[in-house]
MIMISE-186483 format. One record per residue (C-alpha): x, y, z; residue in three letters. Coordinates in nm, 3 decimals. Each point is the difference from the previous one (the first is absolute). Last residue first. Example, Ala and Ser with C-alpha at 12.3 -4.5 7.8 and 13.67 -1.06 7.14 Angstrom:
// MIMISE-186483
- 1.367  -0.106  0.714  SER
- -0.137  -0.344  0.066  ALA
END
This chain:
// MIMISE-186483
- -1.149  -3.319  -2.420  UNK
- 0.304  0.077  -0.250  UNK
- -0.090  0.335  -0.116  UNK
- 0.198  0.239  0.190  UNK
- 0.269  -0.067  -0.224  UNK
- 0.375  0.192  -0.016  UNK
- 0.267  -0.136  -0.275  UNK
- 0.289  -0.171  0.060  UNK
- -0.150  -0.359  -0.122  UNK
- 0.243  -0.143  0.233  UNK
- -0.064  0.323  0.258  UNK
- -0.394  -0.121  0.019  UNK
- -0.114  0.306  0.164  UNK
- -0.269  0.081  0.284  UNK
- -0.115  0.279  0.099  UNK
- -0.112  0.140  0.335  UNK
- 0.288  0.353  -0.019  UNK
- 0.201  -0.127  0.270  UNK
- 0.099  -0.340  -0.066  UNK
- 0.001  -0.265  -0.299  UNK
- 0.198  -0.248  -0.133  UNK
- -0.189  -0.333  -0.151  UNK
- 0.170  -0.288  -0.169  UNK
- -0.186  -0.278  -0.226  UNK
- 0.182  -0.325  -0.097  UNK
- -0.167  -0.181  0.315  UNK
- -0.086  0.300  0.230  UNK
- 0.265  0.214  0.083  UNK
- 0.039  0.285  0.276  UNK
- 0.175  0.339  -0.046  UNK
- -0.078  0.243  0.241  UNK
- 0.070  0.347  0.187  UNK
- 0.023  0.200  -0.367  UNK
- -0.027  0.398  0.079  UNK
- -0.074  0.154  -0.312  UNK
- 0.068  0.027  -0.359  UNK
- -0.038  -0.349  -0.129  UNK
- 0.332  -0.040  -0.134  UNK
- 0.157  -0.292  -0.233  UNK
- 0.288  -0.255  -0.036  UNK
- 0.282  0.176  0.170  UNK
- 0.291  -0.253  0.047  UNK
- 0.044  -0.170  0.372  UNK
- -0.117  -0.367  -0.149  UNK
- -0.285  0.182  -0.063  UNK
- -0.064  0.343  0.108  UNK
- -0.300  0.195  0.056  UNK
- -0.009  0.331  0.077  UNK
- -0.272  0.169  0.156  UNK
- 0.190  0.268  0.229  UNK
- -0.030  -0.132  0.358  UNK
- 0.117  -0.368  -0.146  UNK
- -0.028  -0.360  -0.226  UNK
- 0.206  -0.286  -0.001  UNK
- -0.022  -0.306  -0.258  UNK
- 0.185  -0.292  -0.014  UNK
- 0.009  -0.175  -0.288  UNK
- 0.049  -0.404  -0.047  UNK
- -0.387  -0.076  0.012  UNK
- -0.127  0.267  0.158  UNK
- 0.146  0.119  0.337  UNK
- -0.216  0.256  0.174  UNK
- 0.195  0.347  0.164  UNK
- -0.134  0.272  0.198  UNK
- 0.073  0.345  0.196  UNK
- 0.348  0.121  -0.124  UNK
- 0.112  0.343  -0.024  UNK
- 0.154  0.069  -0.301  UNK
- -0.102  0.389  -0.012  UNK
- -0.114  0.173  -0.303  UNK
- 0.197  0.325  -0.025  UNK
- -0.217  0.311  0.089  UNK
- 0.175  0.336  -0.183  UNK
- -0.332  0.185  -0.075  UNK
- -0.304  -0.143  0.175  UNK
- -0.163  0.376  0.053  UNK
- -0.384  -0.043  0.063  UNK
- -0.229  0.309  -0.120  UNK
- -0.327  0.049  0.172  UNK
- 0.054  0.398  -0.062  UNK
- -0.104  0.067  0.378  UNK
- 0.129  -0.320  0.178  UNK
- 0.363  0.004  -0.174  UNK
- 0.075  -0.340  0.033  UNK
- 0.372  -0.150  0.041  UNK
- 0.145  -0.315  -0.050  UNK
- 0.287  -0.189  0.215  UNK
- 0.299  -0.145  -0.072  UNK
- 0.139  -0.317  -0.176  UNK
- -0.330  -0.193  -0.073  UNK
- -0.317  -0.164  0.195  UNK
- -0.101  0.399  0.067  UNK
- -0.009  0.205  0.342  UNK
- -0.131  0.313  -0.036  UNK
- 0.047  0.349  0.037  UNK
- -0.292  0.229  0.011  UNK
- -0.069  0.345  -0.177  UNK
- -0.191  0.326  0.081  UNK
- 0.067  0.138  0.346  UNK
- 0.366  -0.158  -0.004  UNK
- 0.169  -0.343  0.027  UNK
- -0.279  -0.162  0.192  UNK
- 0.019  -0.323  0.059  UNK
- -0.087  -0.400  -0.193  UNK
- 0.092  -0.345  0.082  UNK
- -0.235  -0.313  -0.046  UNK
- -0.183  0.001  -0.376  UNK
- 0.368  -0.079  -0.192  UNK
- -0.041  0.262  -0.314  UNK
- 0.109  -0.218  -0.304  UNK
- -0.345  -0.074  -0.114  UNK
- -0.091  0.392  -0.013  UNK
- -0.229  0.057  0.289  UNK
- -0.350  0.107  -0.078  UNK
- -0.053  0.408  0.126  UNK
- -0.207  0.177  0.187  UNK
- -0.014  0.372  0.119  UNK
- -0.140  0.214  0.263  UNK
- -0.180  -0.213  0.202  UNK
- -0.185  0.153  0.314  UNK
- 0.022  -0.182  0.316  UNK
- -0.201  0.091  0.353  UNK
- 0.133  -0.034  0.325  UNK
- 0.349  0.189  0.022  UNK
- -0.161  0.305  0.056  UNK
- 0.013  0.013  -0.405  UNK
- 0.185  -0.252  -0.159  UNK
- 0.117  0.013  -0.333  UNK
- 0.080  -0.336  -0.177  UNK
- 0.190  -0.093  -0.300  UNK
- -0.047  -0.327  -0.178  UNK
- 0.215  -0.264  -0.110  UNK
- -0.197  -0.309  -0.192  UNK
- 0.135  -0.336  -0.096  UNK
- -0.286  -0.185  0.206  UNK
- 0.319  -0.129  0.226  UNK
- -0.034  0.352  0.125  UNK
- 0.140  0.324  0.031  UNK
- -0.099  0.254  0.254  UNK
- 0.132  0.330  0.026  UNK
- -0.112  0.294  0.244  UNK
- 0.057  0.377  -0.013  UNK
- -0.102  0.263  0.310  UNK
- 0.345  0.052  0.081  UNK
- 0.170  -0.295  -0.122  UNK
- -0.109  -0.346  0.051  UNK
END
């Protein structure tokens, strides 16, 4: 919180900015969907107008509040490592940033936070923060499977 400012983010992949008033009621003042690589858990103040957050790459984002613009300039992807499935002979490993590797080469990103890979038969499955699911052999994205 600063002054009479408030920010909540949310798994729902929205920020939103909050005046209080007698610090009992809420007013929003602005709204925003978070860009896939925005990491919905750490976010402050860094003036009146824009908000530093915490992303799943090299450095953090910023949001200017009153224009709605989001600065992700200079954000490496990070090779953090969250999940790997063994298929057939290849190993794959997924992260924070989306990227899948197999056998530790890039085979394909999905854009967003990737917290599983799972197989099923001949079929594999990643998926994670944005409620999709991909098929990284076929390395493209489906949400029409079920």
């Amino acid at each position: 919180m600063r002054n009479d400012l408030l920010i909540t983010i949310s798994y729902d992949r929205y920020i939103a900015i909050w005046r209080t008033t007698n610090r009992t009621e809420l007013t929003e003042l602005s709204r925003s969907e978070l860009p896939a690589l925005i990491r919905a858990r750490v976010a402050d103040f860094l003036d009146e107008t824009r908000i530093v957050l915490g992303t799943f790459g090299s450095r953090y984002a910023t949001f200017d509040g009153r224009s709605g613009h989001w600065n992700l300039s200079n954000i490496e992807v990070s090779r953090s490592l969250n999940a790997m499935a063994v298929s057939g002979s290849d190993i794959y490993s997924t992260g924070d940033a989306g990227a899948i590797f197999k056998n530790g080469q890039p085979q394909t990103e999905i854009g967003s936070l990737c917290n599983f890979l799972l197989t099923a038969g001949e079929r594999m499955f990643a998926g994670g923060q944005q409620g999709e699911l991909y098929d990284p052999k076929k390395l493209i994205p489906s949400t029409n499977w079920f």
